[in-house]
C-alpha positions as CSV (number, residue, x, y, z in Angstrom):
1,X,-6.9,14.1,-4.3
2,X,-4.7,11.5,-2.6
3,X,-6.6,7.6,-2.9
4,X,-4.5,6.0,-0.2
5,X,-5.0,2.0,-0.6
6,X,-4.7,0.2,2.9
7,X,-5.8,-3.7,2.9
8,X,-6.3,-4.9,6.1
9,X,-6.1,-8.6,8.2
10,X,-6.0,-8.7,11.8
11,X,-4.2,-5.4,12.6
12,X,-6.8,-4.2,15.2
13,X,-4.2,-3.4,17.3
14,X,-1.8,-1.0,14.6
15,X,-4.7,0.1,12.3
16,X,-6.5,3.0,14.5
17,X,-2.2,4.4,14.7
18,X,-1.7,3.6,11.0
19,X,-5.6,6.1,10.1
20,X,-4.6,9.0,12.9
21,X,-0.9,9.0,11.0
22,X,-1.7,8.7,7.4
23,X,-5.0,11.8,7.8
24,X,-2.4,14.4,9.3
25,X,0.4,14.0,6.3
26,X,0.0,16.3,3.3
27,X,-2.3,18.4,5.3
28,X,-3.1,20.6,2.8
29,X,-4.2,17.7,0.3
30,X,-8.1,15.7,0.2
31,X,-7.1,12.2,0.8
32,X,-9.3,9.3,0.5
33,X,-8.4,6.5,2.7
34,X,-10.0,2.9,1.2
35,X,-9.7,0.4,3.8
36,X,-10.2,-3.5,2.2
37,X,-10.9,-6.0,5.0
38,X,-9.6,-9.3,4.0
39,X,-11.3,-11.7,6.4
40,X,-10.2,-10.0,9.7
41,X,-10.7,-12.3,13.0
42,X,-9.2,-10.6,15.2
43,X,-11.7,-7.9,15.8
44,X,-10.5,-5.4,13.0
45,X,-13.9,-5.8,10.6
46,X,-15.9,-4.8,14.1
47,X,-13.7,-2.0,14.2
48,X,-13.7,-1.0,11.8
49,X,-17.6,-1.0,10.8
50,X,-18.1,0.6,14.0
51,X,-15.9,3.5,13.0
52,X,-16.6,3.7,9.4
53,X,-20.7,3.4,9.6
54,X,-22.4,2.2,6.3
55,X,-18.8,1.8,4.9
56,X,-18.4,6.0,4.7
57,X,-17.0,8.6,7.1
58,X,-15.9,12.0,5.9
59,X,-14.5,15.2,7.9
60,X,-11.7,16.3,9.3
61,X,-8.3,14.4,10.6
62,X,-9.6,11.7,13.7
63,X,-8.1,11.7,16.7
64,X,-6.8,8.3,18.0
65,X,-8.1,7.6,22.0
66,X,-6.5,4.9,24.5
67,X,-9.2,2.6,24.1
68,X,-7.8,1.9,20.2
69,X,-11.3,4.5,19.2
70,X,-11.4,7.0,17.1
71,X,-12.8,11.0,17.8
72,X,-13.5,12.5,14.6
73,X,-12.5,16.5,14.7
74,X,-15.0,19.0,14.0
75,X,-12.6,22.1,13.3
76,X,-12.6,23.2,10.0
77,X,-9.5,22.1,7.9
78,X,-7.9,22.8,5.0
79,X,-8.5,19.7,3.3
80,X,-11.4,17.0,3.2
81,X,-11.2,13.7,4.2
82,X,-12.9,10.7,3.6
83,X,-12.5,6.8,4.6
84,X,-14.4,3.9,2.8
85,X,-14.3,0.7,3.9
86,X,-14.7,-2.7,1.7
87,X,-15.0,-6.1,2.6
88,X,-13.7,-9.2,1.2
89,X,-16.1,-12.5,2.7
90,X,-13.1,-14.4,3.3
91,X,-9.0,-14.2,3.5
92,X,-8.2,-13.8,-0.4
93,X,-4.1,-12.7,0.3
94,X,-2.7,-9.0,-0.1
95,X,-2.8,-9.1,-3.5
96,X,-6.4,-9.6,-3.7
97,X,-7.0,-6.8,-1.2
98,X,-4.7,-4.1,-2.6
99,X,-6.8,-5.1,-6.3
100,X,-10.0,-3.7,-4.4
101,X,-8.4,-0.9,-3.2
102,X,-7.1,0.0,-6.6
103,X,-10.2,-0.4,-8.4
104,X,-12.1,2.1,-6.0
105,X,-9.3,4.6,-6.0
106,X,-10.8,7.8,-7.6
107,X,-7.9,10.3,-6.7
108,X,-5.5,12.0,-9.0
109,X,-2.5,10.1,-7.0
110,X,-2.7,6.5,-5.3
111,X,-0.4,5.7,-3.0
112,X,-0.1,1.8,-0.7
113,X,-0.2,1.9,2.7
114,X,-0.1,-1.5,5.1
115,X,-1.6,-1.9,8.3
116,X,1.0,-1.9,10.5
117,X,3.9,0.8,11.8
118,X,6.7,-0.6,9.6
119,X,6.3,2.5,7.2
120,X,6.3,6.3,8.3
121,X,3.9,8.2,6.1
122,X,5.6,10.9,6.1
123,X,7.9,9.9,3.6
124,X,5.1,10.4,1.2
125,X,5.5,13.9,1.1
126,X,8.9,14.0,-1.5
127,X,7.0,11.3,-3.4
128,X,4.0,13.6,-3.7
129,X,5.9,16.6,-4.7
130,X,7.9,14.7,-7.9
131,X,4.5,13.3,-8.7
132,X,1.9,16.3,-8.4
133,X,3.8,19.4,-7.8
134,X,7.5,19.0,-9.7
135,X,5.6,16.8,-11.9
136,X,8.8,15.1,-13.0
137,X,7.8,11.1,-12.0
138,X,4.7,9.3,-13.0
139,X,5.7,6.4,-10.2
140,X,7.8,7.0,-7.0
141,X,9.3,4.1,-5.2
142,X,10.1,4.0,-1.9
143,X,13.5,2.3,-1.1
144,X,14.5,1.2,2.4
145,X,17.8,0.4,1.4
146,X,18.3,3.8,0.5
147,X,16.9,4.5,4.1
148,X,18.8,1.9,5.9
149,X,21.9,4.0,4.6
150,X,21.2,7.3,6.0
151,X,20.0,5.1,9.4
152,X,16.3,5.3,8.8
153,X,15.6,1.9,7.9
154,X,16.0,-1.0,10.0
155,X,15.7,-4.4,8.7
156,X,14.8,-7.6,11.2
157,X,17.3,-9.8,10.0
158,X,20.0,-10.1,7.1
159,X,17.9,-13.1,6.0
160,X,15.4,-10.7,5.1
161,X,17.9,-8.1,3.5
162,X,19.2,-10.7,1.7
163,X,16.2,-12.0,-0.1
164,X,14.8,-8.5,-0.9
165,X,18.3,-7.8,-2.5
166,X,18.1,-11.0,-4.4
167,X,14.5,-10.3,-6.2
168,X,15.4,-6.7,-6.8
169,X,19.0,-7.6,-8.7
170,X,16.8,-10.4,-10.7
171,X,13.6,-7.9,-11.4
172,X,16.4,-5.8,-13.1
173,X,18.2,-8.2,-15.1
174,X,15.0,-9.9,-16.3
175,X,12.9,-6.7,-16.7
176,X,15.7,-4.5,-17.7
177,X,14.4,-1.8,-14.9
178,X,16.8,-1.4,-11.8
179,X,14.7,-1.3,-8.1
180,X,17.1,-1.3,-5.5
181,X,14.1,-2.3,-3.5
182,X,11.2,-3.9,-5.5
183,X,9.4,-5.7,-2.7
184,X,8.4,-1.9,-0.9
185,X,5.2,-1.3,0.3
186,X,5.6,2.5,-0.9
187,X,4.5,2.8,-4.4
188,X,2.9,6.1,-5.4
189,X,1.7,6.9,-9.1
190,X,-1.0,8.8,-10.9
191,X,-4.2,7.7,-11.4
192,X,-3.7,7.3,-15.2
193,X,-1.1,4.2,-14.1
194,X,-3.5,3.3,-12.2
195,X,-5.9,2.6,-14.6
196,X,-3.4,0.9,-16.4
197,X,-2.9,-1.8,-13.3
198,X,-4.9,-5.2,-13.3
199,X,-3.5,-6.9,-10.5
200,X,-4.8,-11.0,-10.3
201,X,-2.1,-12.2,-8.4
202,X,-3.9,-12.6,-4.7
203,X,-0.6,-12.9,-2.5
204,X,2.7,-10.9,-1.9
205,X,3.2,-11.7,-5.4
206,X,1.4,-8.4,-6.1
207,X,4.5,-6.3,-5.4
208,X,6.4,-8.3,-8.8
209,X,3.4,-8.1,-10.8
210,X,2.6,-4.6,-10.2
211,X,6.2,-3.8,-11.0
212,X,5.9,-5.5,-14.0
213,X,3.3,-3.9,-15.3
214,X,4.6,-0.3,-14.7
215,X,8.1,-1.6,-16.6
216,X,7.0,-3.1,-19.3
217,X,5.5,-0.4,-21.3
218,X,7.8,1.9,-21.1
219,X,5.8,5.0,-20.8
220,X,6.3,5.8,-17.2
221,X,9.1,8.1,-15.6
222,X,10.1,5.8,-12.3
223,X,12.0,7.6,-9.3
224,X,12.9,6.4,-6.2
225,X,13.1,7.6,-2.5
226,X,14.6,6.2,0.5
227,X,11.6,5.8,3.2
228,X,11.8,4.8,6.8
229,X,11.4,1.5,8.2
230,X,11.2,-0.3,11.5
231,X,10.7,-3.8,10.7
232,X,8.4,-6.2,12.9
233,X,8.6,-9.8,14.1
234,X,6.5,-12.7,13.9
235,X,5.4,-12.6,16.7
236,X,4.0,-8.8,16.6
237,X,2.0,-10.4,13.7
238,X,4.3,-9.8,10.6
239,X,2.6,-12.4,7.6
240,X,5.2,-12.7,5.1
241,X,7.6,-15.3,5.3
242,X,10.3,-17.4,3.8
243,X,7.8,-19.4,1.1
244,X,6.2,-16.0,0.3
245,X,10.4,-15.4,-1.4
246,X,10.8,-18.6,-2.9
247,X,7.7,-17.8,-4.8
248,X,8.6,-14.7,-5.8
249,X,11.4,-15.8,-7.5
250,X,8.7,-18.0,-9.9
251,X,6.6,-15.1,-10.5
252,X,9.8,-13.0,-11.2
253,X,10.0,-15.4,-14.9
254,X,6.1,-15.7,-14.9
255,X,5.1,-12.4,-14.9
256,X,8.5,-11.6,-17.7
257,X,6.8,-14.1,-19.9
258,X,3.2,-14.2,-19.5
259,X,1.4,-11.5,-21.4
260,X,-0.6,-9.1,-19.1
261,X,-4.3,-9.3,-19.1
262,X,-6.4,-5.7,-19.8
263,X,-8.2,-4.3,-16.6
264,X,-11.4,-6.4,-15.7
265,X,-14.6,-5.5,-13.9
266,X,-13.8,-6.0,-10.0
267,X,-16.0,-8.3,-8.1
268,X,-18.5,-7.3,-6.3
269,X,-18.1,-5.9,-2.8
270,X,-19.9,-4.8,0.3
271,X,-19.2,-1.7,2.1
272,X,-21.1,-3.5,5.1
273,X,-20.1,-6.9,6.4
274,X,-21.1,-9.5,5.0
């Protein structure tokens, strides 16, 4: 089974796209789709609690309407599919989000999926096959530099290019791993990394630490993949931003000389609202 890890805040507008796109890939594989509301206002927790009831909805792939709803299909299909949706009681940062998702993940491969249409899911199907049917990676990156050569991967400004080059040259040099792109959303691995992850940093610091902790044992076989990207603008609601990079070039030396914690006990969560 596929544990696809979405954290969500205010993407009531992209989400209901993001669940119709990410149930139709790998059609032939379960998927468990773990939505993490972190503090929505925007309408996205209503949403989504009226489309995920009790915090559980399993069947077949739904079918996105105009009104931004969601038809479930009855047809039988060759895989099962089930959505479970968490809550956090207030805005605690990607980080914190993509930690509950994690924690819940029960599949034999996880995979991290945002909110929004940067990403194309299907791009996780190469992934997928060096993880679970090749079985030659334990971890697959996605790399959309490697995309924005072969003109699938668009970038919003050179500002943004430039920053994302910057922390991946350092992550190699100070972790002895090259990324050519270690900010990605894309990262897919097995569940036994998984269970190796214990992700505290609650911001877009995440992406460093959990690179971090894949690199520094040693134990994993990395690949990466160019993936597709259509970067958005602030104004279309994209979050990260300038101070999110200076930072990440502090946690680039923290997390190279801090030793990493073992896996704690999540906190506890509702699968209603709060």
């Amino acid at each position: 089974m596929l544990s696809i890890v979405i954290p969500v805040l205010n993407e009531v507008r992209t989400l209901p796209r993001v669940l119709v796109a990410v149930s139709r890939v790998l059609p032939e594989v379960d998927k468990e789709i773990i939505l993490v509301d972190d503090g929505s206002t925007d309408g996205t927790r209503e949403w989504i609690q009226a489309q995920v009831p009790q915090g559980l909805r399993t069947g077949a792939h739904p079918v996105g309407g105009s009104d931004g709803t969601l038809t479930w299909a009855d047809e039988p299909a060759a895989s099962r599919l089930t959505v479970r949706a968490l809550y956090h009681a207030c805005n605690r940062g990607k980080g914190a989000g993509v930690a509950t998702g994690l924690a819940a993940a029960t599949g034999n491969v996880v995979v991290i999926q945002d909110a929004d249409l940067e990403y194309d899911p299907a791009d996780w199907a190469p992934m997928y096959d060096l993880i679970a049917h090749r079985k030659v990676a334990d971890v697959v990156y996605g790399s959309r530099f490697e995309g924005q050569r072969n003109g699938s991967a668009k970038f919003i400004s050179l500002s943004q290019v430039s920053a994302n080059w910057l922390i991946s040259r350092l992550f190699g040099i100070l972790y002895g791993k090259r990324f050519s792109d270690i900010e990605v959303c894309y990262k897919m691995f097995t569940k036994e990394v998984n269970d190796t992850l214990n992700v505290t940093c609650p911001d877009f610091g995440c992406e460093i630490q959990i690179s971090a902790q894949i690199v520094r044992p040693g134990r994993w076989r990395i690949s990466e993949l160019p993936v597709s990207y259509r970067g958005r603008g602030f104004d279309e609601g994209k979050k990260i931003n300038w101070r999110d990079g200076v930072k990440a070039l502090g946690y680039l030396l923290w997390f190279r000389v801090c030793a990493q914690p073992a896996r704690s006990a999540p906190l506890p969560l509702s699968s209603r609202n709060p």
